[in-house]
N, C-alpha and C positions, 0 to 999 in steps of 0.2 A: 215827306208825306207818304212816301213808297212803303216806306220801312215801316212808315207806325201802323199805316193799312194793312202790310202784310204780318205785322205782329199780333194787329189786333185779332185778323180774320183767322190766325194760326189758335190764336189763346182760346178762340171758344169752344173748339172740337176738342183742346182739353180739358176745360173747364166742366163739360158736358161728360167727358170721360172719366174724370173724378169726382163727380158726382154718382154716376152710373156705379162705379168701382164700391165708393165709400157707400150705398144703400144696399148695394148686393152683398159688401160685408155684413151688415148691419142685419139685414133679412135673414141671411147664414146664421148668422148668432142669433138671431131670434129661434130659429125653426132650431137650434141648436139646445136652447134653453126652455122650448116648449116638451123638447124628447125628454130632458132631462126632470125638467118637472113629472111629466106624466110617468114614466119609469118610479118616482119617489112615488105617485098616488098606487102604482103598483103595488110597488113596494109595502105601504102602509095596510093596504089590504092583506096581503100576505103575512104581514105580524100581527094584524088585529083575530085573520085567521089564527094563526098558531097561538098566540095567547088561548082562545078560546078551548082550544083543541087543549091546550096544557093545562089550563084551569079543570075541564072534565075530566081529566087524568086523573087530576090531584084528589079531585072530592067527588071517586067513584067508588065504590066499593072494591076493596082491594082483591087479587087475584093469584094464581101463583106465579111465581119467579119463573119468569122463560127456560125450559131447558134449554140440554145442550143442540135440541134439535131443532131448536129456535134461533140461537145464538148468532148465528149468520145476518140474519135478518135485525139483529138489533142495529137500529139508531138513533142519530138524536132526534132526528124530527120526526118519527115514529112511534119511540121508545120511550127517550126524557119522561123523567117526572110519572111513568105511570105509578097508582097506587100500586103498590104488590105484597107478597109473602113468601115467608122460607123457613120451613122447619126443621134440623140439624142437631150438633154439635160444635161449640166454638173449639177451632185448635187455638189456646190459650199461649202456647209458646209459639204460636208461628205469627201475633200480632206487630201491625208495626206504626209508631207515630208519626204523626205528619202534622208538620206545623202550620199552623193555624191564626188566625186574627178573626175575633167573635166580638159579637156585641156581648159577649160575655167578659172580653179582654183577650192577651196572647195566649198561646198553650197549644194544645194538640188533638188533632183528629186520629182516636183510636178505631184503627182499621182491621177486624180479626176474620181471618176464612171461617165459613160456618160450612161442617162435612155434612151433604146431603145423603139420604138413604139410600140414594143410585151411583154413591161414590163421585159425584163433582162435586165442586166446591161452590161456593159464592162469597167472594168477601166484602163483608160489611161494615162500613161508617158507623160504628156505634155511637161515635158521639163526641162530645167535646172533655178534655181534662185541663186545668190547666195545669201551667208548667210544674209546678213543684209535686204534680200528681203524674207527671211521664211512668214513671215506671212502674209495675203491676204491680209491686209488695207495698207499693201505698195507697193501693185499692183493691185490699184480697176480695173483699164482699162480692165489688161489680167481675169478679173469676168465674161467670156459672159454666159446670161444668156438667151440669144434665141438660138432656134435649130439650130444645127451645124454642117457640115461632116469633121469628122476627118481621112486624110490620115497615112500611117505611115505602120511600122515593126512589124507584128505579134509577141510577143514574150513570151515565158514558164516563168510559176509564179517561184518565186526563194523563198522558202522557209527556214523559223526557224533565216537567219541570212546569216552573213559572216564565214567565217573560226575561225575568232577571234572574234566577237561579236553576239549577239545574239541582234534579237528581242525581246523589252520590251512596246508592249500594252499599258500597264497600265500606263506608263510613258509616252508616245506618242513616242519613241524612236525607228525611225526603221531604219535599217542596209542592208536592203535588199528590194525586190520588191514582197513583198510575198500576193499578188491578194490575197488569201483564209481567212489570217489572218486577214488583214487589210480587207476586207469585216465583217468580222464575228465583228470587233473592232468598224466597224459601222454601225452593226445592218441590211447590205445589204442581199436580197435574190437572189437568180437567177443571180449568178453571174458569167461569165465566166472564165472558171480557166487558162485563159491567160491574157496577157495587151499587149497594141500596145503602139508601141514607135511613138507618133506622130513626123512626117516632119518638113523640116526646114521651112514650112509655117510660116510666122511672127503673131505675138500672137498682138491684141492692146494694146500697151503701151511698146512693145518690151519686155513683159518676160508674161511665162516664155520661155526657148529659144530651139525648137524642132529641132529635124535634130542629133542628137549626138551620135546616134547610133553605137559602133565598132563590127567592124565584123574581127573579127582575128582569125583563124586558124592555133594553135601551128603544125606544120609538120616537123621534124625531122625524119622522117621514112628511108629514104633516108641514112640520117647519120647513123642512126643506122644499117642499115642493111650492109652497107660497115664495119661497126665495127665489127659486128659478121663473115658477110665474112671472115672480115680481119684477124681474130683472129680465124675459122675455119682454113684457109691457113696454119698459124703459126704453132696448133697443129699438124696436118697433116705434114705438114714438120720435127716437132721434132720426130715423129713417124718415118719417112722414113728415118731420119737422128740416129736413134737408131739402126732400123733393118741394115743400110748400116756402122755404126764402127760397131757392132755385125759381122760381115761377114769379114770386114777387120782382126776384132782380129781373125777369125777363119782360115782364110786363114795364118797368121802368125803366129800361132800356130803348123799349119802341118809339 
């Protein structure tokens, strides 16, 4: 009777202890899943902003191309997507392809420097060709070679590559829209470290084909934070539903 007294009288200071333990987990993860929720309602504020801010961009009356005395200053959350303009000369032999997948099908984004009248450059996304059209002698027409103003979508250099391919120079091989490189692969100086996605303005000879610009916005903040919500709730309830049999067995015990 010793022993079973003293087991008994032992078990319940643990019993109480593990309870204690397991609801102050439970609360931790709660206050854990309420941060992270509320961090996502941040969150979502903050892309509903930017979209906003991105959409004004797009459908403001366009402006001119940032010089080089701006350049600094360019980013994406800033910069992206403002409407702009550039008036020039295209250097015709210094353009370069960049492969491409379009709702128009595979092929290439023709990328050409357009020379400014202050001597920088700006090189511009003119637009899509597809493959059998990569090379310029199968589009002498879209060659203009008088001065030009090109409207279009400010947009950030994308450098070194895709996720899965890399930029290869030396092979003409390029994966991405990467302004710095592809400058430096043709020898260009005073270059700006953005490109514009030139307009669906029609090109002579119909390519290459501008205007294809996506503008998409992953935003799941919303979901997510109903998730953590939802999953704070849960916790919190298995907490409250621990402390309430705990009190039940206590009262039936008496």
């Amino acid at each position: 009777m010793t022993d079973i007294s003293s087991s008994t009288s032992q078990g319940k200071p643990r019993s109480t202890l593990t309870l204690v333990v397991w609801v102050s987990l439970l609360l931790l993860l709660t206050g854990l899943l309420i941060g992270l929720g509320t961090w996502q309602v941040k969150r979502l504020h903050w892309k509903l902003d930017l979209i906003a801010r991105v959409d004004a961009r797009v459908h403001a009356p366009p402006v001119q191309a940032p010089g080089s005395a701006q350049w600094a200053g360019i980013n994406a959350e800033n910069s992206e997507y403002r409407h702009v303009q550039a008036s020039g000369i295209f250097l015709n032999d210094k353009e370069a392809q960049v492969y491409a997948s379009t709702t128009l099908g595979p092929g290439y984004w023709i990328l050409t420097p357009l020379k400014l009248a202050d001597g920088t450059t700006i090189i511009v996304n003119r637009g899509f060709v597809p493959t059998e059209k990569r090379s310029p002698v199968t589009r002498p027409e879209g060659q203009i070679e008088s001065e030009t103003t090109i409207t279009g979508l400010l947009r950030i250099n994308e450098p070194k590559g895709t996720l899965l391919r890399s930029n290869m120079p030396a092979e003409e091989r390029w994966y991405s829209r990467d302004v710095i490189a592809i400058a430096k692969a043709r020898g260009l100086e005073n270059v700006a470290p953005y490109f514009i996605d030139a307009d669906d303005a029609k090109n002579p000879g119909g390519l290459p084909v501008g205007g294809l610009t996506q503008i998409t916005f992953h935003n799941s903040h919303l979901v997510y934070a109903i998730t953590w919500y939802g999953l704070a709730v849960m916790t919190f309830g298995m907490a409250a539903y621990l402390i309430h049999v705990e009190r039940r067995r206590a009262k039936a015990a008496r």
